[in-house]
Structures are given as structure tokens and as C-alpha cells.
C-alpha positions as CSV (number, residue, x, y, z in Angstrom):
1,X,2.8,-29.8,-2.2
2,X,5.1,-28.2,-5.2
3,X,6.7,-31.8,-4.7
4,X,3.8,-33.5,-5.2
5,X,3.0,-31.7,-8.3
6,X,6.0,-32.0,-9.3
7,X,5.7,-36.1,-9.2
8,X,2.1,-35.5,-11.0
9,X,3.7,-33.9,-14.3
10,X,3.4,-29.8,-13.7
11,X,5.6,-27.6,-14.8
12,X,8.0,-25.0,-13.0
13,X,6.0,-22.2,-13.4
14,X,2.7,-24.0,-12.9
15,X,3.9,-24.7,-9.7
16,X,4.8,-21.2,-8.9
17,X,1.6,-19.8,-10.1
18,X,-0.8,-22.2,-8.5
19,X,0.9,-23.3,-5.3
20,X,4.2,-21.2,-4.3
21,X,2.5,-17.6,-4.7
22,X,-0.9,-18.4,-3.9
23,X,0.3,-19.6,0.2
24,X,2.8,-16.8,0.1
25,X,0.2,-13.8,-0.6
26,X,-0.4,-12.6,2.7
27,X,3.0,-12.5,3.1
28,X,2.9,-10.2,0.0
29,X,0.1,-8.2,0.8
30,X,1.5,-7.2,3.9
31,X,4.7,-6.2,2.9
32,X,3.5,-4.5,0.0
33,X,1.0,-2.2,2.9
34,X,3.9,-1.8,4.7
35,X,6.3,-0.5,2.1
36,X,3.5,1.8,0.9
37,X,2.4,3.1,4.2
38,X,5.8,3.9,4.7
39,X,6.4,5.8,1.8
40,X,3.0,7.8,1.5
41,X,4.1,8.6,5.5
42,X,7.8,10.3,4.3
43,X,7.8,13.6,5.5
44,X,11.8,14.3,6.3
45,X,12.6,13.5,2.4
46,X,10.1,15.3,1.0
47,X,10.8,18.4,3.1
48,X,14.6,18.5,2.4
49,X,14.6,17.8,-1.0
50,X,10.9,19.4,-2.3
51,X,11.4,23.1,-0.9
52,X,9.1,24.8,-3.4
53,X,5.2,24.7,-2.3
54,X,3.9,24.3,-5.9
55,X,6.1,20.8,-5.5
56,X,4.7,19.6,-1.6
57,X,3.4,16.4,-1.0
58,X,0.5,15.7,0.8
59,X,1.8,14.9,4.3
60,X,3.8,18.8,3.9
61,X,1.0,20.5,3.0
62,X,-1.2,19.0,6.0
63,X,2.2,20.3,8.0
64,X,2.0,23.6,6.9
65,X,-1.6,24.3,6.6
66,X,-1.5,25.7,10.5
67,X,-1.4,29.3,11.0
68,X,1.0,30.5,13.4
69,X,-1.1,31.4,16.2
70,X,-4.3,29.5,15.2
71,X,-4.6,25.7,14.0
72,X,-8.1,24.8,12.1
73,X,-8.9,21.7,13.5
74,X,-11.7,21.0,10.7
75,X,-9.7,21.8,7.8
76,X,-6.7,19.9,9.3
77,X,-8.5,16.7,9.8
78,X,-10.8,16.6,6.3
79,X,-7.1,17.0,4.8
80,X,-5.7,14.0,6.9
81,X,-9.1,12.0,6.2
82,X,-8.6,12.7,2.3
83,X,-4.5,11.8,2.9
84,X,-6.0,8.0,4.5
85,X,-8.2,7.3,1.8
86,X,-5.6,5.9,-0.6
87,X,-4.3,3.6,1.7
88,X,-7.3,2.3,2.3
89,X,-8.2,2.0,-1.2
90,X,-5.0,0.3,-2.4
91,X,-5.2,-1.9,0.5
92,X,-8.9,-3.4,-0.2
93,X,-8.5,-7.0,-1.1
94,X,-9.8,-7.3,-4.3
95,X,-12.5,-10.3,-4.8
96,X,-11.4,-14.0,-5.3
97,X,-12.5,-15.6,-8.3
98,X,-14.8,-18.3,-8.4
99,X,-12.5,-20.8,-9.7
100,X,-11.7,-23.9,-7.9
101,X,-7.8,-23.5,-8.3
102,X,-8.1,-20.7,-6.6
103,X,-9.6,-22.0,-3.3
């Protein structure tokens, strides 16, 4: 396809735009997830280098929210329900536009 566009008169970074990233966004999409999911899910880091509580991230505060001899199973799993909610939020596909280029 980019050579047939080519042979029709577009440019370099017409191609690109309309044809190259366009069949390579999935691709994208799910590396992007990935790499985010991935991060947001660091736990080891954070705990070696971010000692002070006022600093925790999410995932080491969930960690440290059990007592020692008594674990609150409601408050536990509202704060893992409110630590999935980015993901799911960043990883929405966003709506295609109604232009034929597009489809």
C-alpha cells in the first residue's frame, strides 16, 4: 500500500500518517497497556527506593494497609478497585472519527 501511494504522488510523511501508523495501532495500543500495566504494577522499586510513607505509591499502601493480626477485606478491595480504575481509563479506546481516511 505505502508503495502504491507512493506511485500516486504522496509524500513521506503522508504515508506514515495515513497508512504505516494507522495498520500498526494495535500493535501500539497494546504495547503502550502493557508498559503501563507494568509500571503502575511496580511494587519492589517503589519499596526500596520510596521508604517514607508520606512518599508510597499506591500498590505500597494497599500492601501495608493490613493490620498485623487482622486484614479488612472491605477496605482492602475498595482500595484495589480505585488502584484498577486508571488502567481502565487510560486504556478506553477513544472514538474513531467519522472521516473516510480513517476507515
Amino acid at each position: 500500500m505505502a508503495k502504491e501511494s507512493a506511485a500516486g504522488g504522496a509524500g513521506v510523511w503522508r504515508i506514515f500518517t495515513l497508512i504505516i501508523v494507522p495498520m500498526s495501532r494495535n500493535g501500539i495500543v497494546t504495547i503502550l497497556i502493557l508498559s503501563f500495566v507494568s509500571i503502575w504494577n511496580d511494587y519492589i522499586y517503589a519499596l526500596a527506593f520510596l521508604p517514607q510513607p508520606e512518599r508510597q505509591t499506591l500498590t505500597m499502601a494497599l500492601a501495608s494497609a493490613r493490620a498485623e493480626y487482622a486484614v479488612s477485606y472491605g477496605l482492602l478491595s475498595a482500595a484495589a478497585i480505585m488502584a484498577i480504575v486508571p488502567v481502565f481509563v487510560f486504556s478506553a479506546r477513544s472514538p474513531t472519527p467519522a472521516d473516510p481516511a480513517c476507515a
